[in-house]
VMD Tcl script that draws the C-alpha trace (Angstrom):
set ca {
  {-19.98 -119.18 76.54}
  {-16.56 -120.68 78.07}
  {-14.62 -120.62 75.00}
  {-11.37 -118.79 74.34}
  {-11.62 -115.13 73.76}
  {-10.34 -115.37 70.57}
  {-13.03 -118.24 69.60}
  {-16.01 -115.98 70.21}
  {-17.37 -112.29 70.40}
  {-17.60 -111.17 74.10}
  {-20.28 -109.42 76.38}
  {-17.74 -106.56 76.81}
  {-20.76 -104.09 76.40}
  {-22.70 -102.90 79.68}
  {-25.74 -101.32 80.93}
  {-25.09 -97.73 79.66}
  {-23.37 -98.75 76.50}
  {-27.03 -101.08 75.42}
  {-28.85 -98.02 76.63}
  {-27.16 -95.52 74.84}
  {-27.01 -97.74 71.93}
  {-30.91 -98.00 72.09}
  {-31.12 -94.41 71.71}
  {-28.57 -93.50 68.88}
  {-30.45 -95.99 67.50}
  {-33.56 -94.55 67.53}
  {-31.89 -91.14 66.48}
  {-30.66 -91.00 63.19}
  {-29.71 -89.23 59.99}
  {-33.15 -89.83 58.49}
  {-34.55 -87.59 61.42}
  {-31.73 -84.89 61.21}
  {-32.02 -84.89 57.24}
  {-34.73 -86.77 56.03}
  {-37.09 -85.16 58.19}
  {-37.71 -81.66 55.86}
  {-39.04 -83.89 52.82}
  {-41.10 -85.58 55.14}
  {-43.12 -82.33 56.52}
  {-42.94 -81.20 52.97}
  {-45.04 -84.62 51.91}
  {-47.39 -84.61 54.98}
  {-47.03 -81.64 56.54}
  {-48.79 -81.49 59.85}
  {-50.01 -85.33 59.95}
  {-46.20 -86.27 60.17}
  {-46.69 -86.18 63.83}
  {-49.32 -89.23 63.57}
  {-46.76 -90.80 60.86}
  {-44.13 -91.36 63.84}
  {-46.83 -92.12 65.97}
  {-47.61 -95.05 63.90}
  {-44.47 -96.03 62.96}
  {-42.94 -95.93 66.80}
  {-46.03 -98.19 67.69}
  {-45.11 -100.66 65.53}
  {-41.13 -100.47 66.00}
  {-41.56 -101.05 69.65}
  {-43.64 -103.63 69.22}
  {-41.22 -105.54 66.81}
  {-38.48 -104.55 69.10}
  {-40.65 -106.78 71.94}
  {-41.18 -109.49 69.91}
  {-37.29 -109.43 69.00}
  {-36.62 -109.12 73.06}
  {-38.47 -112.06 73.62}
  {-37.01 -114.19 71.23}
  {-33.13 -113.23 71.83}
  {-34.21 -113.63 75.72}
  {-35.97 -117.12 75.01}
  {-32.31 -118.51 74.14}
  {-29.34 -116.63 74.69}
  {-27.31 -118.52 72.23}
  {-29.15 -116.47 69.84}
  {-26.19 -114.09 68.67}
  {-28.52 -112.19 66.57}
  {-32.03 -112.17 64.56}
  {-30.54 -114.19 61.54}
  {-30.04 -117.36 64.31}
  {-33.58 -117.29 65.36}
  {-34.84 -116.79 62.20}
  {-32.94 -119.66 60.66}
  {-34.26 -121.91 62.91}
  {-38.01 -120.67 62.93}
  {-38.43 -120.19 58.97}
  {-35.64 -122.52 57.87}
  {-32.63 -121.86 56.37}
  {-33.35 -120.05 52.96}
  {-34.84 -117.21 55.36}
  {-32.04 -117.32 57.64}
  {-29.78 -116.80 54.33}
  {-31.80 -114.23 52.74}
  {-32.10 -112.40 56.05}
  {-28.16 -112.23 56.84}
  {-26.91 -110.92 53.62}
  {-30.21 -108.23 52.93}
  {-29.38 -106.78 56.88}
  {-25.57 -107.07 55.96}
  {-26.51 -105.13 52.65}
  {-28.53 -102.87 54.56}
  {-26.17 -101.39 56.81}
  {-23.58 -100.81 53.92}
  {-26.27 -99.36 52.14}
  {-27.32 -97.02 55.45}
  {-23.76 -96.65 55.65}
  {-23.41 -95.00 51.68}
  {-26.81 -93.03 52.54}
  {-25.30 -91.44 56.20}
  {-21.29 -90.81 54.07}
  {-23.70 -88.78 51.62}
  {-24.72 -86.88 54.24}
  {-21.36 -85.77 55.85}
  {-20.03 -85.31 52.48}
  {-23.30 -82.64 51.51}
  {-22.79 -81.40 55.06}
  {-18.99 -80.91 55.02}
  {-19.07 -78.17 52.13}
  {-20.16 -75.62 54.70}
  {-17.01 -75.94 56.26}
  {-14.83 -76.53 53.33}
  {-17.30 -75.56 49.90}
  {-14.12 -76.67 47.65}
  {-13.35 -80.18 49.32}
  {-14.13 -82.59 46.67}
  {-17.26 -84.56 47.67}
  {-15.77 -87.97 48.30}
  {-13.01 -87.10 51.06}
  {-14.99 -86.97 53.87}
  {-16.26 -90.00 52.55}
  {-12.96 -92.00 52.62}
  {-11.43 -90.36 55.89}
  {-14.93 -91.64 57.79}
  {-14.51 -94.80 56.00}
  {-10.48 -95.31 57.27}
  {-11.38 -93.93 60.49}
  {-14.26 -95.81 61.82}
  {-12.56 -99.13 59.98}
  {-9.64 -98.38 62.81}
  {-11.85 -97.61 65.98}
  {-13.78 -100.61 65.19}
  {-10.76 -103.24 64.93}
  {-9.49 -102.26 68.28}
  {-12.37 -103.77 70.77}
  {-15.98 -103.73 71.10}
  {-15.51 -101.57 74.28}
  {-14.52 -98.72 72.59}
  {-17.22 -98.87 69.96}
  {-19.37 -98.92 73.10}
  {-18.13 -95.60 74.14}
  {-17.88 -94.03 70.86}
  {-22.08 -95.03 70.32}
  {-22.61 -93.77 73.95}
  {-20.91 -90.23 73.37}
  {-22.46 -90.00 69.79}
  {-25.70 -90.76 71.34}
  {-25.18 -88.02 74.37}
  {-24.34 -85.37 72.08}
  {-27.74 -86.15 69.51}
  {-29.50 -86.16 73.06}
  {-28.24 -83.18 74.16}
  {-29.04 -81.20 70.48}
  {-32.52 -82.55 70.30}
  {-33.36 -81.49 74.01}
  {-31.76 -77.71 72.73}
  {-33.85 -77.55 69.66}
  {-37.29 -78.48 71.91}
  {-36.08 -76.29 74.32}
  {-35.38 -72.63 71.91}
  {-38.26 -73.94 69.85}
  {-40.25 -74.38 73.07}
  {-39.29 -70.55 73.96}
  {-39.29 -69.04 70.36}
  {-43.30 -70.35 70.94}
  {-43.85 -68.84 74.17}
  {-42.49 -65.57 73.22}
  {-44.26 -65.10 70.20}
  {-41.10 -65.14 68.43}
  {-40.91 -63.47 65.19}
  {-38.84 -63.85 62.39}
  {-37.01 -61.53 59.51}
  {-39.54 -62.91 57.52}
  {-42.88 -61.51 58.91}
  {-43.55 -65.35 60.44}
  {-44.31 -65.80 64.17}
  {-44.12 -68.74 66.31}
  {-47.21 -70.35 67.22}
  {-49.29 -73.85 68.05}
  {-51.37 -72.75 65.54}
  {-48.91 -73.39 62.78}
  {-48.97 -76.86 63.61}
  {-52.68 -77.42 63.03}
  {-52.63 -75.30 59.98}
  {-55.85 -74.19 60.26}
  {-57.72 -77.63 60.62}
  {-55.69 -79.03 57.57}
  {-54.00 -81.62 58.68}
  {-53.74 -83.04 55.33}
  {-52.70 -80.34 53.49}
  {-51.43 -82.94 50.52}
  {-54.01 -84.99 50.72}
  {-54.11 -88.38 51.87}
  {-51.52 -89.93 49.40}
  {-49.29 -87.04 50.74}
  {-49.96 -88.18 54.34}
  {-49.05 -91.84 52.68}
  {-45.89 -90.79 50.97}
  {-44.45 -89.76 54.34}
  {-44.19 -93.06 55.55}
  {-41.03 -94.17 52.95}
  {-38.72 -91.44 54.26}
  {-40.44 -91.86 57.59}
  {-39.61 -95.29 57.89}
  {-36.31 -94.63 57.13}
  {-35.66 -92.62 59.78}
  {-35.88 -95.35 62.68}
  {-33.31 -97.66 60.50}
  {-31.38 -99.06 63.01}
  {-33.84 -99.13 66.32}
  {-33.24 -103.13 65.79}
  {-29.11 -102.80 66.21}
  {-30.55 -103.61 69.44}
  {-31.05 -107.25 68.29}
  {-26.79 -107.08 67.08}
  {-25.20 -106.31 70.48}
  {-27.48 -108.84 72.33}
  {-24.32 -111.57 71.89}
  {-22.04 -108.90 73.24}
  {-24.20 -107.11 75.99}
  {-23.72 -108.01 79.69}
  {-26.75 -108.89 81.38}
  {-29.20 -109.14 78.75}
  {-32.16 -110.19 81.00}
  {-32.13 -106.82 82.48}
  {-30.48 -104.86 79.89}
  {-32.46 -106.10 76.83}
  {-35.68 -105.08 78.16}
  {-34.68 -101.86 79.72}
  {-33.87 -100.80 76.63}
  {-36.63 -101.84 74.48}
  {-39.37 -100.51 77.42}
  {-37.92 -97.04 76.59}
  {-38.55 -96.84 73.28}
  {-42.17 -94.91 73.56}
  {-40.79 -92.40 75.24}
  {-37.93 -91.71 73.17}
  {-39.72 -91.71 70.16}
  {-42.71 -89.29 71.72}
  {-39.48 -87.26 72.40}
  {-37.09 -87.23 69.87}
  {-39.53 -87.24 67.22}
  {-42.93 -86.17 68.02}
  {-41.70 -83.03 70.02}
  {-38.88 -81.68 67.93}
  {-41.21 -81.95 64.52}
  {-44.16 -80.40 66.52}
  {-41.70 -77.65 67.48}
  {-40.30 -77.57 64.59}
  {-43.61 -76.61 62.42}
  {-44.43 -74.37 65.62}
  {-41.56 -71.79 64.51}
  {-41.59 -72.75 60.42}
  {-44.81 -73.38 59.14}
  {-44.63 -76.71 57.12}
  {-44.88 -74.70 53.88}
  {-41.64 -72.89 54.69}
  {-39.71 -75.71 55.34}
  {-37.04 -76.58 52.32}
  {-37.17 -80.29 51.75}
  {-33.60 -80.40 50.99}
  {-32.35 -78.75 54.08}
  {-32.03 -79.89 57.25}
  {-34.88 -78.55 59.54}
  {-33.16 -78.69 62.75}
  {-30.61 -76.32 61.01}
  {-33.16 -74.05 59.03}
  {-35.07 -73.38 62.68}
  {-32.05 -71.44 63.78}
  {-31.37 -70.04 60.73}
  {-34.70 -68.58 60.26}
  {-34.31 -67.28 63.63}
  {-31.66 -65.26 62.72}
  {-28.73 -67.35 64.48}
  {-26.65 -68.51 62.16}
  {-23.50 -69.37 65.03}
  {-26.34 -71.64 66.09}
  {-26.90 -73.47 63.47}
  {-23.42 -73.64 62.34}
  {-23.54 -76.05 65.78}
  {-25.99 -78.18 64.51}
  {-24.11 -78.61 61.45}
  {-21.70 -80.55 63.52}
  {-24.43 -82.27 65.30}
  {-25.95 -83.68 62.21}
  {-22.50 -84.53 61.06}
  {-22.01 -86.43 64.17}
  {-25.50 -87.73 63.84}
  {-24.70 -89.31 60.40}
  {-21.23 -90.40 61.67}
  {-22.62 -92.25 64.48}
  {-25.17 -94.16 61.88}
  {-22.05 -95.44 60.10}
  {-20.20 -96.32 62.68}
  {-23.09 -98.37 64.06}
  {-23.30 -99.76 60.16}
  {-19.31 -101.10 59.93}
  {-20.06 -102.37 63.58}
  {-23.51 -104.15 62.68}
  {-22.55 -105.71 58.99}
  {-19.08 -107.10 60.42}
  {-20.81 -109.16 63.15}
  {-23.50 -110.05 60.57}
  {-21.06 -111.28 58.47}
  {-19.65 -113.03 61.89}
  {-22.72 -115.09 62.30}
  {-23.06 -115.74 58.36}
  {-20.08 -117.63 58.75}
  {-20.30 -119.51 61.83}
  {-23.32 -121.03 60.27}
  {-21.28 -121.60 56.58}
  {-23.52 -119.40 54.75}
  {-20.53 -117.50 54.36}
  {-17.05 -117.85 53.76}
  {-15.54 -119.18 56.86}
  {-13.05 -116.12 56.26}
  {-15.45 -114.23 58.01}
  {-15.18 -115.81 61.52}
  {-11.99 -114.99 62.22}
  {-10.84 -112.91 65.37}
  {-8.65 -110.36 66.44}
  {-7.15 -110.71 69.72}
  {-9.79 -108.14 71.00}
  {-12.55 -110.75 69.69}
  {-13.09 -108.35 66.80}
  {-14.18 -109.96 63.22}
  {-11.39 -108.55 61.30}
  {-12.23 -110.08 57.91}
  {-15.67 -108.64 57.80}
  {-14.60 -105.10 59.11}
  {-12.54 -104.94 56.39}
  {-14.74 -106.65 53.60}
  {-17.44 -104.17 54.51}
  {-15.46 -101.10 54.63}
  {-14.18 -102.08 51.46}
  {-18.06 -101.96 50.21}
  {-18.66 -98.49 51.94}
  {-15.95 -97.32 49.24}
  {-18.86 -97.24 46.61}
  {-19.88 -94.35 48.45}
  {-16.50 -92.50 47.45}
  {-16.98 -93.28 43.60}
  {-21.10 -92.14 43.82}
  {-19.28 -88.84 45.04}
  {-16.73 -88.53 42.57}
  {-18.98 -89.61 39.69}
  {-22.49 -88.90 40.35}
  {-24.67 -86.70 38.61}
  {-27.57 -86.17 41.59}
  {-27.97 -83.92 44.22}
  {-26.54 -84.83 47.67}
  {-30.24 -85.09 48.52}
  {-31.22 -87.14 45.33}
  {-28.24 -89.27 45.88}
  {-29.69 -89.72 49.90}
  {-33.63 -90.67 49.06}
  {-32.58 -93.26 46.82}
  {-30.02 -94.76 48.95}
  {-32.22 -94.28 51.66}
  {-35.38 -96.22 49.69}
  {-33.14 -99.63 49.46}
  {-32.20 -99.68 52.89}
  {-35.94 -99.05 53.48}
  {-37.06 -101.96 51.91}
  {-34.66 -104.28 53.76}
  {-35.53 -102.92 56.90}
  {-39.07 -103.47 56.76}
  {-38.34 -107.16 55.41}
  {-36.25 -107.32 58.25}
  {-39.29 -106.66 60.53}
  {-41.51 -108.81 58.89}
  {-39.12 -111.61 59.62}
  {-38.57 -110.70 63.18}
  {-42.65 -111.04 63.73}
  {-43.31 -113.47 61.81}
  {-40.62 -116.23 63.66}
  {-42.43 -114.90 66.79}
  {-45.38 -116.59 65.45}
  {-43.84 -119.10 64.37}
  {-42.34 -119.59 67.72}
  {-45.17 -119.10 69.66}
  {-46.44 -122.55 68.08}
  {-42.99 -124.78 68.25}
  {-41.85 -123.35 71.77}
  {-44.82 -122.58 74.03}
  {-43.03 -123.72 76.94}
  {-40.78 -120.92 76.45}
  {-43.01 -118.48 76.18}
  {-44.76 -119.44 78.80}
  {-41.65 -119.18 81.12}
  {-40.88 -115.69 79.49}
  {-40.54 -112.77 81.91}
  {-40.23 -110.72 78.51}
  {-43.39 -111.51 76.48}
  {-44.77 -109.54 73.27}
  {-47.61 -107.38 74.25}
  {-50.97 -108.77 72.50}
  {-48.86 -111.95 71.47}
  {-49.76 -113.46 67.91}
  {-52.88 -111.39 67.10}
  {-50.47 -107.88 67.52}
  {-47.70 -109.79 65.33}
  {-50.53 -109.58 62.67}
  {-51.31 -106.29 63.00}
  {-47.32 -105.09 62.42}
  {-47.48 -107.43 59.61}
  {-50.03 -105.82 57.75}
  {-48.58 -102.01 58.49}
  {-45.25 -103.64 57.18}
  {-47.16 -104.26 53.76}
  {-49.32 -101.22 53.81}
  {-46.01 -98.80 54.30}
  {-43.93 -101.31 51.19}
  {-47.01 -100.14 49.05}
  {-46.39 -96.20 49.97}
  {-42.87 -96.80 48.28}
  {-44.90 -96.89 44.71}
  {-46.12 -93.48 45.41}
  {-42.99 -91.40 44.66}
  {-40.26 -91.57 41.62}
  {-37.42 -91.93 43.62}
  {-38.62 -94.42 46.20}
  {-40.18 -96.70 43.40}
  {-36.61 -96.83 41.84}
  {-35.50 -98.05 45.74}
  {-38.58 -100.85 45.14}
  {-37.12 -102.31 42.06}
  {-33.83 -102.07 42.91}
  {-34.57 -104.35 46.56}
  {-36.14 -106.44 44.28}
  {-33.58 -107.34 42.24}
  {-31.68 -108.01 44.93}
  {-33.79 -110.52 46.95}
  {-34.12 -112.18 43.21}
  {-30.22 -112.53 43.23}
  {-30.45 -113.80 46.49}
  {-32.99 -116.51 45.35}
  {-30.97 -117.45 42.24}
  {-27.50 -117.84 44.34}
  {-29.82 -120.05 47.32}
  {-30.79 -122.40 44.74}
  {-26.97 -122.66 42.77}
  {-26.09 -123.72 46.63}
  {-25.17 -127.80 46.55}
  {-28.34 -129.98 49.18}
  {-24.89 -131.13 51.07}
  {-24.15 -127.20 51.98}
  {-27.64 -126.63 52.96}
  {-27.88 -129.88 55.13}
  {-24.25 -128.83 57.01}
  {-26.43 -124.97 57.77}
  {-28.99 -127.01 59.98}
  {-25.94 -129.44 61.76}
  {-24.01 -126.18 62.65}
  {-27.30 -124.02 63.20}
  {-28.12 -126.84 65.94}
  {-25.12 -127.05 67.62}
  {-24.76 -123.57 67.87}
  {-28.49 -122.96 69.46}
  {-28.75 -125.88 71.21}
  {-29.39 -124.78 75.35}
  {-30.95 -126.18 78.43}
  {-32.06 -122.97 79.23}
  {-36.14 -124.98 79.33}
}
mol new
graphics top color blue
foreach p $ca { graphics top sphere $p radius 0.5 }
foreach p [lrange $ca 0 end-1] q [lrange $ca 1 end] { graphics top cylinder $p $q radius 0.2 }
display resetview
């Protein structure tokens, strides 16, 4: 794109800012937090619940990387998706991601504020909430560069604390470690003797929800296309190396997690990756990881305020939002929807100061909405690539990038998709989450069809002028 900087978000982000992107991305608070009510639902057959879900994730995240890659006027999923489904999906799409991420962003402010009181037990809840909030609203309106960095050190130091945990876990094993408490760490504990299932299978079922929830944001991947440099060879770099991060970050560090606590033992509203070094008698230790999660969850709301202002960004640019949206900083930074959704994240600060629930209460509940409009996200993401297998095959064909298994695998993630929105049934607070995205794609639908034909007609003249390439 040869317009003026200030006309138009920039590819000021490079090959170690996607990267490191990719990988906060597949980090976040759900693992830190979420995690202990998670082994508490499935216990041992949590390790085949991230198998499952990574599967599918990277497969999404291939048929995303072949879309974006198939025209790179694409400035995010919503463009694609628009033009594929039509423009009620585009529409419902944009403002349930936007939604999403202010929602993930209330769930992860939660979690610093329930994480804070260790340092400070007599802070009122909803400070840390509203310094974050100011904070990150400042970073982000300076340039996309430096959100860049602050995603890439965020990432390094999650890295670095997951690789520790694996690592003391790994020796706590080999040692025969034993704790205060009589336990010792061994395999063994994993397997629980045979029981994999120790809940039963609607246990190993109810995993999924807060599961799920933990690999929110894997498709911010999809956001920073429009600013990424390089996308032909950063796109897919990233997305290839999402296996392996998920084998790593998740599959080891719950496996050596449940090595030194057996699943039993494990408090569902702790942290886990904090309780392991407690129960091994190192409280300085865990202290550290205190800060880690609290970076962890600050890094998921940073990456929130980033990824609903340049939603917002492409809402407008295609008038399904106020035009107020599109405008630019002199850093090519979307002001206007910064500040509109920071100004959302503030119902986080009046949850605090009002609310009733525990911080972990508070967290599943947030954490079931977002859920929902994640995996609605996904289904959308797969189910253009079918669509666009049949109205661009040229394109496909001429793809150095293509989905593995094509159409038939698309089906496959569609039907997990629907199998894992029936789990959300299974528990009290999650089915709350249910009704409430329900209501919400209902609102949608009621405000789509209040919309004048003359609006709607205008969405497919700018859609097309804004997509239009002869890339093929």
């Amino acid at each position: 794109m040869d317009q003026d900087q200030n006309d138009s978000l920039q590819r000021n982000l490079s090959n170690r800012h996607i990267q490191l992107i990719a990988i906060g991305g597949c980090i976040g608070t759900g693992l830190f937090l979420g995690s202990g009510s998670t082994i508490q639902l499935a216990g041992p057959s949590i390790i085949f619940i991230y198998m499952l879900i990574g599967i599918v994730v990277f497969l999404v995240m291939r048929a995303l990387g072949e879309l974006l890659l198939s025209n790179l006027n694409y400035k995010s999923f919503v463009d694609f998706v628009s033009e594929l489904l039509g423009p009620f999906a585009g529409f419902l799409l944009g403002w349930s991601y936007w939604l999403c991420w202010v929602v993930v962003g209330i769930a992860d402010l939660v979690a610093i504020s329930g994480y804070t009181h260790m340092f400070y037990p007599n802070l009122p809840s909803w400070v840390p909430a509203l310094v974050c909030i100011f904070l990150f609203y400042t970073l982000n309106c300076l340039t996309v560069k430096l959100f860049g960095e602050m995603e890439f050190w965020f990432a390094i130091i999650k890295v670095i604390a997951i690789c520790v945990l694996i690592i003391v876990g790994g020796t706590f094993v080999a040692v025969s470690f034993k704790a205060s408490s009589g336990e010792v760490a061994s395999l063994s504990n994993i397997f629980n003797g045979g029981n994999l299932l120790p809940n039963g299978f609607r246990g190993f079922l109810a995993g999924f929800q807060s599961a799920t929830f933990a690999f929110i944001g894997v498709e911010l991947i999809g956001t920073v296309a429009a600013e990424s440099k390089n996308p032909f060879k950063n796109l897919p770099k990233a997305i290839n190396n999402i296996p392996l991060r998920i084998i790593m970050f998740y599959v080891l560090s719950v496996m050596v997690i449940m090595a030194v606590i057996p699943w039993h033992s494990i408090d569902p509203n702790k942290s886990p990756f904090i309780v392991l070094f407690l129960f091994a008698g190192l409280p300085a230790a865990a202290a550290v990881v205190y800060v880690v999660v609290l970076t962890s969850a600050a890094s998921s709301t940073n990456s929130g305020i980033f990824s609903s202002s340049r939603m917002l960004y492409g809402l407008a640019s295609l008038d399904k939002a106020p035009r107020f949206f599109m405008q630019l900083s002199k850093s090519s930074v979307p002001v206007n929807g910064l500040l509109f959704s920071c100004v959302c994240l503030l119902s986080a600060v009046v949850l605090l100061a009002v609310g009733d629930k525990s911080i972990i209460d508070t967290f599943t509940l947030v954490a079931s909405v977002a859920t929902i409009i994640t995996l609605f996200t996904w289904f959308l993401i797969v189910y253009s690539y079918i669509q666009y297998r049949k109205k661009y095959p040229e394109r496909h064909k001429a793809s150095t990038f293509k989905m593995p298994g094509g159409v038939f695998t698309c089906w496959v993630c569609i039907v997990f998709i629907f199998l894992i929105i029936l789990t959300l049934t299974l528990q009290p607070n999650t089915r709350i989450g249910l009704y409430l995205g329900v209501i919400w794609f209902a609102f949608l639908g009621g405000s789509y069809l209040l919309i004048p034909q003359s609006v709607k007609k205008r969405w497919k003249v700018l859609l097309n002028s804004t997509i239009s390439t002869n890339k093929y």
